[in-house]
C-alpha positions as CSV (number, residue, x, y, z in Angstrom):
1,X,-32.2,22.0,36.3
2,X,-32.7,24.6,33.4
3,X,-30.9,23.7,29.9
4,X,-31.7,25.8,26.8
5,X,-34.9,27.3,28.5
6,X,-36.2,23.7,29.5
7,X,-36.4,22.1,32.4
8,X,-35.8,18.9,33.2
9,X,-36.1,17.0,36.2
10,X,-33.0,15.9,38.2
11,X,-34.1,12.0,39.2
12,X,-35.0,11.8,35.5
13,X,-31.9,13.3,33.9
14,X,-30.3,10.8,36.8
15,X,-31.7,7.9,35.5
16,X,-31.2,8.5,32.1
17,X,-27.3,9.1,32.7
18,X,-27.4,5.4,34.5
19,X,-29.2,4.1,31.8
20,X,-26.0,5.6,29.0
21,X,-23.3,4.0,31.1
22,X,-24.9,0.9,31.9
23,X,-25.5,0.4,28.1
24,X,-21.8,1.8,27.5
25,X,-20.5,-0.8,29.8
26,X,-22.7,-3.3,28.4
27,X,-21.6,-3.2,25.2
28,X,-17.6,-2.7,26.3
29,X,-18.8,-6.3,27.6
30,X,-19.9,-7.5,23.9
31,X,-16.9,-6.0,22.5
32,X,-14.5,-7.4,25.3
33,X,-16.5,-11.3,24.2
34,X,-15.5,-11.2,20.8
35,X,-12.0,-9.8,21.5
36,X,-10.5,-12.0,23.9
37,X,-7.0,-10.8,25.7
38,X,-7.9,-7.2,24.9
39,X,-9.5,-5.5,27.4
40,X,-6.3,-6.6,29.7
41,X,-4.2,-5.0,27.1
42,X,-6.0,-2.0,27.4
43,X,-5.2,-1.3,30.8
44,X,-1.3,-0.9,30.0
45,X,-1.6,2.5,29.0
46,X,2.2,3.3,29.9
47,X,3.5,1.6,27.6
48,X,4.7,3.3,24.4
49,X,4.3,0.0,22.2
50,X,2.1,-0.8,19.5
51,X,2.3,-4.1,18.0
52,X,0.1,-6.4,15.5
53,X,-3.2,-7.8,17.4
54,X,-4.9,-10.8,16.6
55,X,-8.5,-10.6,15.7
56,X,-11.1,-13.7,15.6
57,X,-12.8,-13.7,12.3
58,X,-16.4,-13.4,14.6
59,X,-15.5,-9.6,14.2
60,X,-16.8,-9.6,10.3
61,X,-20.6,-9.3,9.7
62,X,-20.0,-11.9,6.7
63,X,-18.1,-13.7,4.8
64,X,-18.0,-11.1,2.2
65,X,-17.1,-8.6,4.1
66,X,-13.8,-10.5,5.3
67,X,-12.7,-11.4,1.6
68,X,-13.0,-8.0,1.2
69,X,-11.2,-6.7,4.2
70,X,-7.9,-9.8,2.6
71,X,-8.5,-8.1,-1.1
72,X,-7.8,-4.5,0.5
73,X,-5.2,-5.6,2.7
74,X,-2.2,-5.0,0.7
75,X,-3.2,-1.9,-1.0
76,X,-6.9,0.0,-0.7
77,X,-6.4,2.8,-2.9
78,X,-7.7,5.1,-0.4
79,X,-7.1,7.2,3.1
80,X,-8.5,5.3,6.2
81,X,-10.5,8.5,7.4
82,X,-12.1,8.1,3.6
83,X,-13.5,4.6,4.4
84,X,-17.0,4.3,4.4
85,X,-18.3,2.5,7.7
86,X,-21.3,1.2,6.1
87,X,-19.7,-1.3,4.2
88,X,-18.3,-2.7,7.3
89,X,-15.0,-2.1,5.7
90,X,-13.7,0.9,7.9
91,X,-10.0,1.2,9.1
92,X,-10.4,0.3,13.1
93,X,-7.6,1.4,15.4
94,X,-7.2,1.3,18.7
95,X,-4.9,4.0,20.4
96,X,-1.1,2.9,20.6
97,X,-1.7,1.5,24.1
98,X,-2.4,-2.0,22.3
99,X,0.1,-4.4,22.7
100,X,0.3,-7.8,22.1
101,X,3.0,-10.5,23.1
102,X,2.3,-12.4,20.1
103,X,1.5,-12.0,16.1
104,X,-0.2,-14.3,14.3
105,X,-1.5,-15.1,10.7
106,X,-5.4,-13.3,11.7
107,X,-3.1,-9.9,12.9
108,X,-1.3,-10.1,9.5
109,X,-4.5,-10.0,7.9
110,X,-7.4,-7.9,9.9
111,X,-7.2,-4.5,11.3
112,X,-5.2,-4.1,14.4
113,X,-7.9,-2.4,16.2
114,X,-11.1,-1.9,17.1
115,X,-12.1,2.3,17.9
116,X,-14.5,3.3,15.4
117,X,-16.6,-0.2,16.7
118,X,-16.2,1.4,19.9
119,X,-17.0,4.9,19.2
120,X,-20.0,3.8,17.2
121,X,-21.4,1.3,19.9
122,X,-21.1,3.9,22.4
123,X,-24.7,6.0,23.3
124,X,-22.8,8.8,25.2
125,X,-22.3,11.6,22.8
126,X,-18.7,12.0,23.4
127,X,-17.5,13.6,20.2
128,X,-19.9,16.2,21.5
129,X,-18.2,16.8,25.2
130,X,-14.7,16.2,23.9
131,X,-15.0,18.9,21.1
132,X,-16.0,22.2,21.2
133,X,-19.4,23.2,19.1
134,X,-18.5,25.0,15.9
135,X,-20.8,27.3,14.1
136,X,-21.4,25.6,10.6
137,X,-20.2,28.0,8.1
138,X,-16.9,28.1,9.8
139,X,-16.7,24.0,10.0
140,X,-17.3,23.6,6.6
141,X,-14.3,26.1,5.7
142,X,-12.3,24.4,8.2
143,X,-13.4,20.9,6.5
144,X,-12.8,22.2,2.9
145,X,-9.1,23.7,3.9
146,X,-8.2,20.4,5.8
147,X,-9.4,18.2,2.6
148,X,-6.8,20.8,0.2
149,X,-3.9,20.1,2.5
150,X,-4.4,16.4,3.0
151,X,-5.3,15.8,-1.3
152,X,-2.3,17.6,-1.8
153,X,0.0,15.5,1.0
154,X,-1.4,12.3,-0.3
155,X,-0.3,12.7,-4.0
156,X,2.8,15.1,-3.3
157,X,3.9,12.2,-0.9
158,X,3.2,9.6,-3.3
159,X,5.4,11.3,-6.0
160,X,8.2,11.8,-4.0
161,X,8.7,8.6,-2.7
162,X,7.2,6.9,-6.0
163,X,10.8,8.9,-7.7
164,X,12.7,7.4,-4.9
165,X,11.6,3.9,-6.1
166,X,12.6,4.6,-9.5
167,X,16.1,5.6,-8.4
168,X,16.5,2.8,-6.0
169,X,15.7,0.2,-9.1
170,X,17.6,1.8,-10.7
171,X,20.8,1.4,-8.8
172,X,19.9,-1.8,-8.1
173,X,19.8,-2.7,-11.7
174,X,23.5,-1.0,-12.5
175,X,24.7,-2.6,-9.2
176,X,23.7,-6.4,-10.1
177,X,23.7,-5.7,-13.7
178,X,26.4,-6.7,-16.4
179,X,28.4,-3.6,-15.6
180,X,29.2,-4.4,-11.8
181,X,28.2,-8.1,-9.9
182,X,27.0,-9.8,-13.4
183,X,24.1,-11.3,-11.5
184,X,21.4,-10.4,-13.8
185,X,20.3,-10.0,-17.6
186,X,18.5,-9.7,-20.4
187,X,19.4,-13.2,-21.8
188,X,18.5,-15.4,-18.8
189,X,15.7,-16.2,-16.4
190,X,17.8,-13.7,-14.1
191,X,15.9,-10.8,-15.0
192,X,17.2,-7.2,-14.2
193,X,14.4,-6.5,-11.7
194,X,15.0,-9.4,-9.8
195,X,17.3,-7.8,-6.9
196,X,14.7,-5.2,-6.9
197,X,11.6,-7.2,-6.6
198,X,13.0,-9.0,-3.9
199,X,14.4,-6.1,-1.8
200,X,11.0,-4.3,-2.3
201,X,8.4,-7.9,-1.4
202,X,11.1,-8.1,2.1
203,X,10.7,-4.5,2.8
204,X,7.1,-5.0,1.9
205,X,6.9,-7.7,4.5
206,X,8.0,-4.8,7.6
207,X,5.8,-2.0,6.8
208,X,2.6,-3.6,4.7
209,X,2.4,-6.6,6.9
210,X,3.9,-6.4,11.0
211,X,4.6,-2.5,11.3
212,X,2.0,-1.3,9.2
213,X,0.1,-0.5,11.9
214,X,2.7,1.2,13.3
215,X,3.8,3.8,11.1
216,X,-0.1,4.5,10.2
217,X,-0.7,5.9,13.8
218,X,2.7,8.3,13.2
219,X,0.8,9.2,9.8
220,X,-1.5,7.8,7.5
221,X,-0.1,9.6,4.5
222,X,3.6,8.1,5.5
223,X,2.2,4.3,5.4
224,X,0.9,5.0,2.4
225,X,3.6,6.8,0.5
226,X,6.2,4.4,1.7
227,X,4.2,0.5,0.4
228,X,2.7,2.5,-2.1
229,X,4.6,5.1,-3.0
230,X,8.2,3.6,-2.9
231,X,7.9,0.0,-3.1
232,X,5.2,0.1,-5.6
233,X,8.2,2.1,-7.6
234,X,10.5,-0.1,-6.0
235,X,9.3,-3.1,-7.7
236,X,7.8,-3.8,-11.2
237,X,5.7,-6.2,-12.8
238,X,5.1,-4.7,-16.2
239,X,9.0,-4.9,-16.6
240,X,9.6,-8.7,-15.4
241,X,6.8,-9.4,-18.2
242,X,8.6,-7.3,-20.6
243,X,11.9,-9.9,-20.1
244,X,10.1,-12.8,-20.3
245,X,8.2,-11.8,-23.4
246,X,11.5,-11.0,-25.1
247,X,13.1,-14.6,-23.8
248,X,9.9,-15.6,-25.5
249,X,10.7,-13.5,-29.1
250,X,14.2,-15.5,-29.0
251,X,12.5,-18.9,-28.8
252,X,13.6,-19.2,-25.3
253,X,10.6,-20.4,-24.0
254,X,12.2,-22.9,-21.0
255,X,13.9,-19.6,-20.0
256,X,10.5,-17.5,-19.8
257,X,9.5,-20.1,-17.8
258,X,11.6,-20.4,-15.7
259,X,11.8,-16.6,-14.6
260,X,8.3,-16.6,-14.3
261,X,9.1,-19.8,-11.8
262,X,12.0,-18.6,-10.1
263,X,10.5,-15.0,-9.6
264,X,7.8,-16.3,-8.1
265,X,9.4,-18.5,-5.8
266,X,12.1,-15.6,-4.8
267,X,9.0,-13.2,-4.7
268,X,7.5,-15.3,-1.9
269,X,10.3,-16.4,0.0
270,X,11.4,-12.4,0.7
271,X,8.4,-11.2,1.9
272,X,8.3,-14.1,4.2
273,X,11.5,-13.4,5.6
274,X,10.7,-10.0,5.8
275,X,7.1,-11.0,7.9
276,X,9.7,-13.9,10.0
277,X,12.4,-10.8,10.8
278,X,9.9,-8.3,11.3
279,X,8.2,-10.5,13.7
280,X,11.2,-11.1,16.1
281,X,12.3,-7.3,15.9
282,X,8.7,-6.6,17.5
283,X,9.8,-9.8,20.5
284,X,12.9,-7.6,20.9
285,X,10.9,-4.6,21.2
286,X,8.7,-6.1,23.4
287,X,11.0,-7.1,26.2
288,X,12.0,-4.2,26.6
289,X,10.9,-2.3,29.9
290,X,8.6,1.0,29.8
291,X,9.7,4.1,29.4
292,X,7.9,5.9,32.2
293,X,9.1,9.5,31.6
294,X,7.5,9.2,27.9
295,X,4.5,6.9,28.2
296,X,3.8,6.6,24.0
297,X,6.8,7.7,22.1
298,X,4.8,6.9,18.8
299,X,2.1,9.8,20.0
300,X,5.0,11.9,20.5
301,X,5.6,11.6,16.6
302,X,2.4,11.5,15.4
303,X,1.5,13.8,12.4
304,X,-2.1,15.1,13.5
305,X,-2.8,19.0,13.6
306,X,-3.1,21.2,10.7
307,X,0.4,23.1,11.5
308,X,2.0,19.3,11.3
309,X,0.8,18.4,8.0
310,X,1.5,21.7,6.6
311,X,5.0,21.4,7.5
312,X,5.4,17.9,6.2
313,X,4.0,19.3,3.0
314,X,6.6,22.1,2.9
315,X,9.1,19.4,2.9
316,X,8.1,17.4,0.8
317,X,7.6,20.7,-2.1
318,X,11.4,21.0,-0.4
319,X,12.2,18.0,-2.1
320,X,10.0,17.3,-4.7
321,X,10.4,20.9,-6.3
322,X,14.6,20.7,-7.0
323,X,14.4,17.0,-7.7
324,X,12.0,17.7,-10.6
325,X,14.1,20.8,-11.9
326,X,17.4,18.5,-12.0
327,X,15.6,15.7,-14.1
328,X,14.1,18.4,-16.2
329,X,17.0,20.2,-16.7
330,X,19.2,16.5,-17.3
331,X,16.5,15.3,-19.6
332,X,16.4,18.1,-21.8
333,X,20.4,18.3,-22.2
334,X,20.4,14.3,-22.5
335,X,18.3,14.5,-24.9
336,X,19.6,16.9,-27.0
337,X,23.0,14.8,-27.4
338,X,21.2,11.4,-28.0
339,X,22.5,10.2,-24.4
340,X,20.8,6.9,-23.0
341,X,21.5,8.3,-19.7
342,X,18.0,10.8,-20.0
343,X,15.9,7.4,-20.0
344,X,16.5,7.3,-16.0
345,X,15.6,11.1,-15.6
346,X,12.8,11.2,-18.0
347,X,11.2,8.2,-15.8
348,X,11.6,10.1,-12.6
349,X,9.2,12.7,-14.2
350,X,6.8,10.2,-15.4
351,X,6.8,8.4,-12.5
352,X,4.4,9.8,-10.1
353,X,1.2,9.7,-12.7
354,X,1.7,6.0,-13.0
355,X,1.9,6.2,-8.8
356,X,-1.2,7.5,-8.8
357,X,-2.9,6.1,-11.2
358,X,-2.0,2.7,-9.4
359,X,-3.7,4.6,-6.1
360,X,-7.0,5.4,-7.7
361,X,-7.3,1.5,-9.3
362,X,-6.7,0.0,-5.9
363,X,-10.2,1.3,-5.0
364,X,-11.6,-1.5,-6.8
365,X,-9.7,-3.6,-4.5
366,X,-12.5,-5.7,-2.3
367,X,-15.2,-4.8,-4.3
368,X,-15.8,-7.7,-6.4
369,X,-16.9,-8.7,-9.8
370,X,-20.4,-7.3,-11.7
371,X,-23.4,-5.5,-9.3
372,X,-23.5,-8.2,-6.7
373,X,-19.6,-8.0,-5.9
374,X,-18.9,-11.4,-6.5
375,X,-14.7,-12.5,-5.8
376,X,-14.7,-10.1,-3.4
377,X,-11.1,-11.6,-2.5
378,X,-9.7,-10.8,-5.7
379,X,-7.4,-7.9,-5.4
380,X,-9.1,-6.3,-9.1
381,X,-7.4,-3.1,-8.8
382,X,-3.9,-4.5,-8.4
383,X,-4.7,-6.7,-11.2
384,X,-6.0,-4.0,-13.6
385,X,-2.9,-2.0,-13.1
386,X,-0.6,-4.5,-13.4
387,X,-1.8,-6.3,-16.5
388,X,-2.8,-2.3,-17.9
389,X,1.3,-1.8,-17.2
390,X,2.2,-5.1,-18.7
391,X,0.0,-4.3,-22.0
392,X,1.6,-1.2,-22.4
393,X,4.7,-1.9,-21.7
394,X,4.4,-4.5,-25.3
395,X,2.7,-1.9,-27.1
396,X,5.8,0.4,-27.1
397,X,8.4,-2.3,-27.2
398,X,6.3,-2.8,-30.6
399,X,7.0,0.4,-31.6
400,X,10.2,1.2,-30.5
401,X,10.9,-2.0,-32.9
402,X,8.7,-0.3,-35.7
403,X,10.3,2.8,-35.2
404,X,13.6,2.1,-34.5
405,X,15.7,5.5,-34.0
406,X,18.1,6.0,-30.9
407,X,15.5,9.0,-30.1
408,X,12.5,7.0,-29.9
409,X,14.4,3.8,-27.7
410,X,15.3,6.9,-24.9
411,X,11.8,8.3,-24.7
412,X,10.0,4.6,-24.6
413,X,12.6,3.2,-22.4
414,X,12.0,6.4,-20.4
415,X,8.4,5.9,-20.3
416,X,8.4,2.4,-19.5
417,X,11.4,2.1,-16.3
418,X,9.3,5.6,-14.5
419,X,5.3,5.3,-16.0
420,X,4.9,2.0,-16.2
421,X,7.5,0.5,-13.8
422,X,5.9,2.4,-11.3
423,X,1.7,1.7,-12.5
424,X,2.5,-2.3,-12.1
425,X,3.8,-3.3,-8.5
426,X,5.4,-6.6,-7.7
427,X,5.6,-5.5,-3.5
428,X,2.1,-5.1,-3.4
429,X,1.4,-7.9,-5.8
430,X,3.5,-10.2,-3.2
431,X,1.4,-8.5,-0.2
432,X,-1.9,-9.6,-1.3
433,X,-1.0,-13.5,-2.5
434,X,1.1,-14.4,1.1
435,X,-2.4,-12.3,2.5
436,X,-4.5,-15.0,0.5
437,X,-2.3,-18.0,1.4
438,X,-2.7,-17.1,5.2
439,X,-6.4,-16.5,4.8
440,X,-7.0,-20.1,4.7
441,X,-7.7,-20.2,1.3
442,X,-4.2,-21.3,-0.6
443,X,-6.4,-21.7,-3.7
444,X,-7.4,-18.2,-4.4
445,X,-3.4,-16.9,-3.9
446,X,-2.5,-19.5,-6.9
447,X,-5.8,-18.5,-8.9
448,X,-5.0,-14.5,-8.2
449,X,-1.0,-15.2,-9.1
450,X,-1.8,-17.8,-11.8
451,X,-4.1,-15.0,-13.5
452,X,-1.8,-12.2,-13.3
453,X,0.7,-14.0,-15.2
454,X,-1.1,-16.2,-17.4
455,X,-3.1,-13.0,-18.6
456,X,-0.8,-10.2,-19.1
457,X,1.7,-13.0,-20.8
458,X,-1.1,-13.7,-23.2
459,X,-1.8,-10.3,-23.8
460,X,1.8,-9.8,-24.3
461,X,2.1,-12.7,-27.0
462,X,-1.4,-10.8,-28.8
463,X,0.7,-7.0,-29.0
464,X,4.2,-8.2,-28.9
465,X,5.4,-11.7,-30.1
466,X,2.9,-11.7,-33.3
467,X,3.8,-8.2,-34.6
468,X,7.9,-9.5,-33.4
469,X,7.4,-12.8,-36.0
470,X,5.5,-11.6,-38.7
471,X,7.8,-8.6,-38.8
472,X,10.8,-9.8,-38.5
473,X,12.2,-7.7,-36.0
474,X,15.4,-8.1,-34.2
């Protein structure tokens, strides 16, 4: 036998094959010890379900590396294929054969699957025979052109469905608002971003939490733009701070209190209900029988080749591209007659930076504290940005007060409901405490909540209450 000009000798090349497989099955064994109930649903390759799967903690090196893993589950700030395996922190799927009968708290938590660990384990070189050999010069244009279209999917996707959130609060605010139901307002622990904080943590609780997973193996950019993208615009933290602070500036102090309380609670309570209805959607799904004539319907879909993404990119520049004109156009002719109405359009232009901004500081997420990562559980991205937000957001209330022209209210309230309302996140924020509390450790979801609101209030008293007393301002 003759391969490359060397010869090699048939019972050796035989043995040598044995030896591969008989490690490869070997440690399918280890893999299939640590996993219980998988390798069975392996074998049901017909069906065209993919649900949550439970993972036993055993599957983390350390205990570090599993904080991290509940730090990054609501929001990592990056693409799965950007992970870096050697922090034992890589995204791990299984194709969308998996199914499970049941979800519990570990599936809500932990990756749903397992293939890099398999890949990696594995001593056949099967990228190798799978995929054809490409001369390097030309694999490195092909790399370079795929990165281009997928940086410019990520963030185009993320500002088009971070302006979607902005409109959606929007309405939401104008439909419970004084001007239609009269649920919310500005002078009680109702706060205006209520309905929306609690419509985004439910939603939040579908496609962060149970169909994450899901909508990930149809596209990784979709699962991102729509927790992070839309209901990170959806919701607002920097805003509910903002009401609260002015409650505070009145000497309602029971009422800031009290929203902080009852937002909270409401906070919780939806994205539970969202993980409870989420949950018995999947039973429903689950009973029922296979579709034989289309094994994997979720393959099917799946956004994978070059040509796919490309198109998805042309629609979203479809959309994107006239919905920026219009707010452009509206803002300029808004603002030219002193109308409050440009406030809305000016934040759906200023929107997507604070998107992505919020993107880039979820990287921080599952890192830790100092050189030696310490509180690697602490979500310190989502932190940053929303206390950053909530900070700002006090800043130009303080100036809009110093200021005090009709002008200067449109462009801060502008920047505040798109920038800001869309760099702090309440869906996320929501994600990662009911993450914590199911982690085991209820103590670090009340120490991460307690010091998101404790801190960006106090900062808020520093930039906004002082200069709001001293002044005088009204």
């Amino acid at each position: 036998m003759e391969i490359d000009g060397k010869t090699f000798a048939g019972k050796a090349t035989k043995a040598s094959i044995q030896r591969n497989l008989r490690r490869s099955l070997s440690s399918m064994a280890r893999i299939e010890n640590h996993l219980p109930g998988i390798s069975h649903s392996l074998r049901n390759t017909g069906s065209w379900r993919r649900s949550s799967l439970s993972l036993p903690r055993s599957i983390f090196p350390d205990s570090a590396t599993e904080d991290a893993w509940i730090a990054r589950s609501g929001d990592s700030g990056r693409m799965p294929y950007e992970d870096d395996y050697s922090e034992g922190l890589a995204e791990m799927d299984y194709p969308g054969s998996v199914e499970s009968e049941t979800v519990t708290s570990d599936a809500r938590i932990y990756p749903d699957s397992m293939q890099p660990v398999l890949e990696s384990m594995s001593p056949l070189p099967t990228h190798e025979m799978i995929h054809p050999i490409v001369t390097k010069p030309l694999k490195d244009k092909v790399d370079k052109l795929d990165h281009y279209i997928n940086f410019l999917l990520r963030y185009l996707s993320l500002a088009l469905f971070g302006v979607f959130g902005v409109l959606t609060r929007h309405l939401l605010q104008k439909l419970f608002g004084p001007g239609v139901i009269s649920f919310t307002s500005d002078k009680t622990p109702i706060y205006l971003d209520l309905p929306s904080n609690m419509v985004g943590s439910f939603f939040m609780g579908w496609f962060g939490v149970i169909f994450k997973g899901d909508v990930r193996h149809i596209s990784e950019h979709l699962a991102v733009a729509i927790t992070t993208g839309y209901l990170g615009s959806l919701t607002t933290f920097s805003g509910w701070n903002q009401k609260m602070l002015d409650l505070s500036a009145k000497g309602s102090w029971v009422f800031a209190v009290l929203g902080y309380l009852i937002g909270m609670f409401l906070m919780n309570q939806s994205i539970i209900v969202g993980v409870n209805t989420a949950e018995g959607l999947r039973r429903i799904l689950l009973k029922k029988p296979d579709d034989h004539s289309n094994p994997n319907v979720l393959i099917s879909w799946r956004i994978h080749s070059r040509g796919q993404r490309l198109v998805a990119l042309a629609l979203i520049l479809m959309f994107l591209g006239p919905l920026y004109g219009v707010s452009g156009k509206l803002v300029r002719e808004q603002m030219h007659n002193n109308d409050a109405g440009a406030r809305l359009w000016l934040g759906c232009l200023v929107g997507a930076p604070g998107v992505w901004i919020r993107f880039l500081l979820a990287d921080l997420n599952g890192k830790g504290l100092g050189r030696k990562g310490r509180l690697r559980w602490l979500p310190v991205g989502t932190l940053c940005a929303n206390v950053l937000a909530a900070s700002l957001m006090a800043a130009l209330s303080t100036v809009n007060k110093e200021v005090n022209t009709k002008r200067c209210g449109i462009i801060v309230t502008g920047i505040q409901f798109g920038f800001l309302g869309s760099l702090s996140t309440v869906s996320t924020f929501a994600a990662e405490v009911y993450n914590l509390n199911q982690s085991g450790h209820p103590w670090r979801a009340f120490a991460y909540a307690a010091t998101t609101i404790i801190l960006s209030f106090v900062v808020g008293i520093l930039i906004y209450l002082i200069s709001t007393w001293t002044r005088n301002y009204h």
